[in-house]
C-alpha positions in Angstrom: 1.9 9.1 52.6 2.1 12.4 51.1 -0.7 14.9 51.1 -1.5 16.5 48.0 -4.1 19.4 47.3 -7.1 18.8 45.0 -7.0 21.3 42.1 -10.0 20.9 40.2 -8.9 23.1 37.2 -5.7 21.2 37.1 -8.5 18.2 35.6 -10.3 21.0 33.6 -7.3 21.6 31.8 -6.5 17.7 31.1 -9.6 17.2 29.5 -9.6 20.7 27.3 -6.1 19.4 25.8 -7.3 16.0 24.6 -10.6 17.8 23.7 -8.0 19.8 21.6 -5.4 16.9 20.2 -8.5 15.0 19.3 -10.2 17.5 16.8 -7.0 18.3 15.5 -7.0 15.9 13.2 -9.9 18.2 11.1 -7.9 21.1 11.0 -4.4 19.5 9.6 -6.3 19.4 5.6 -4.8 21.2 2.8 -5.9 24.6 3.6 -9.7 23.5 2.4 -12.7 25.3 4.8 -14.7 22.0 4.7 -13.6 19.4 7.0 -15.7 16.6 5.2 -13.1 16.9 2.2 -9.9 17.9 4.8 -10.3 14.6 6.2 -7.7 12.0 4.0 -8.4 8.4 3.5 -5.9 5.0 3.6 -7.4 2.5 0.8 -6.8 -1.5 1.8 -4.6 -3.1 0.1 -3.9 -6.7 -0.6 -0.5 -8.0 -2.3 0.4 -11.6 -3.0 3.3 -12.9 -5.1 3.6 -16.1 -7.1 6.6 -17.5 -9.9 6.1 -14.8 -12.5 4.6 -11.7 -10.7 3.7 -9.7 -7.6 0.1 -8.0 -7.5 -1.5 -5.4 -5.6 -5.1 -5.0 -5.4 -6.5 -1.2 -3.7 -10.5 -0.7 -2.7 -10.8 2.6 -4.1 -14.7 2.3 -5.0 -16.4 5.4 -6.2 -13.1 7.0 -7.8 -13.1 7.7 -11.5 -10.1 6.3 -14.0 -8.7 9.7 -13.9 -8.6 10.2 -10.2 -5.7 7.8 -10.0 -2.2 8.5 -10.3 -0.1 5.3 -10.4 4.1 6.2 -10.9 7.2 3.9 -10.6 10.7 5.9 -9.7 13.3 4.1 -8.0 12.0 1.3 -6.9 8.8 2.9 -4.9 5.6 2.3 -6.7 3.3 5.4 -5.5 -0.6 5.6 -5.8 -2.3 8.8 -5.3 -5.9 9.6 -6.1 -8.8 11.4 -4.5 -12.1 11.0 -3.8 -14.3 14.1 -4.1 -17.2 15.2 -1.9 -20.4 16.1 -4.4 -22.1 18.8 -3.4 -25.9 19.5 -5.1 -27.4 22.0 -5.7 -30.1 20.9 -3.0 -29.9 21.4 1.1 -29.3 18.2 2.1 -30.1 17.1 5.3 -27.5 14.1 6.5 -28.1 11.9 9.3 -24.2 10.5 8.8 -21.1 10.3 6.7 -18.7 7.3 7.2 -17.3 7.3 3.5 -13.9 9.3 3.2 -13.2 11.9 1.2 -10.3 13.5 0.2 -7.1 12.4 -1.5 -5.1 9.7 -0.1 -1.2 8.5 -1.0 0.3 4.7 -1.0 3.9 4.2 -1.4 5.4 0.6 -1.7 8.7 -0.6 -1.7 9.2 -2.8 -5.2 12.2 -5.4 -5.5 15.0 -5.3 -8.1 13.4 -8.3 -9.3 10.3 -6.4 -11.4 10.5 -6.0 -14.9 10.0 -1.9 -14.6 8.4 -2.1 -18.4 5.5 -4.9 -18.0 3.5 -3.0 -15.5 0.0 -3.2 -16.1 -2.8 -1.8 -14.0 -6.4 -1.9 -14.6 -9.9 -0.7 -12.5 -13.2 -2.9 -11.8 -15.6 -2.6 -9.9 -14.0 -0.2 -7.6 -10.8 -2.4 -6.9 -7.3 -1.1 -8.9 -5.4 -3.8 -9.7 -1.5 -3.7 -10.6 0.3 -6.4 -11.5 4.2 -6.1 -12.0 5.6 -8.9 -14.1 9.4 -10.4 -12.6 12.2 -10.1 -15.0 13.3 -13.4 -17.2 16.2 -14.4 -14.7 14.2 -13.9 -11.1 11.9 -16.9 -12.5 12.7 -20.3 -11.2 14.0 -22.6 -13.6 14.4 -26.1 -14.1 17.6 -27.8 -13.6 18.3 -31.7 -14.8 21.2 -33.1 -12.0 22.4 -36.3 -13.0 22.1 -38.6 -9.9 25.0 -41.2 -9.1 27.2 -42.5 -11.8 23.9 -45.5 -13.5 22.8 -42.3 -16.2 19.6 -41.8 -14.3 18.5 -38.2 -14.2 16.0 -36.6 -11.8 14.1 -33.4 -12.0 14.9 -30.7 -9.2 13.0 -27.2 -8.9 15.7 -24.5 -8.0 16.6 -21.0 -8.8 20.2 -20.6 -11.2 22.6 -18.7 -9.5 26.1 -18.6 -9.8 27.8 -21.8 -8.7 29.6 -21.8 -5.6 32.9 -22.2 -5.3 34.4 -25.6 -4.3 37.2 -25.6 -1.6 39.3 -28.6 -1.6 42.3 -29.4 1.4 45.6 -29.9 0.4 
């Protein structure tokens, strides 16, 4: 068993540097004084996909129409937007603060599938919705396939593609 000395500043100095990584979360803001609108915020999102289109819904309540920036360039859909801090003209005297403030940044990654020129995006209720429509040939389609040799046909769901080709043995 080896003996070690007890360094009590050696402990000191642990707990000053998380003291330090933990508040230096305030200080990484934009160059603002106030660390109540330094501090950025992630909205939630939800996205679900059915036959004709994907949709993403983002909690953004308190945000204005013109607070949101909503772009499509190569394939990444980005959301920006911020949430500002009103000041009055009063002292006011919080007891807490657990909204965020400050601008915040989404980037998804969209497939080839979506129709670039149906996107539509509207705002209730502090939810943005976007919706992006698929294009015409991403859509399933139906496909008769005539079963056996009687004339009887039967309805299968698929998606077209290109037909594979047949190998046959020689």
């Amino acid at each position: 068993m080896a003996i070690t000395r007890w360094d009590p500043f050696r402990e000191v100095a642990t707990l000053q540097n998380r003291l330090n990584s933990l508040f230096q979360d305030y200080n990484r803001g934009e160059g603002s004084e106030d660390p109540i609108t330094a501090a950025a915020f992630v909205p939630p999102v939800d996205i679900y996909e059915d036959d004709h289109k994907i949709v993403l819904k983002l909690e953004v309540p308190g945000l204005k129409q013109e607070d949101l920036d909503i772009q499509l360039e190569n394939n990444t859909l980005t959301v920006r937007g911020e949430r500002k801090f009103e000041k009055e003209e009063k002292e006011e005297n919080f007891h807490r603060i657990e909204r965020r403030y400050g601008s915040f940044y989404r980037a998804f990654t969209i497939p080839n599938t979506v129709n670039p020129d149906s996107i539509k995006a509207d705002y209730d209720a502090g939810v943005l919705r976007i919706q992006l429509e698929k294009r015409a040939e991403a859509k399933p389609k139906q496909i008769k396939v005539q079963v056996g040799s009687t004339g009887t046909s039967k309805q299968v769901e698929g998606v077209s593609s290109k037909p594979a080709e047949s190998k046959t043995a020689a």
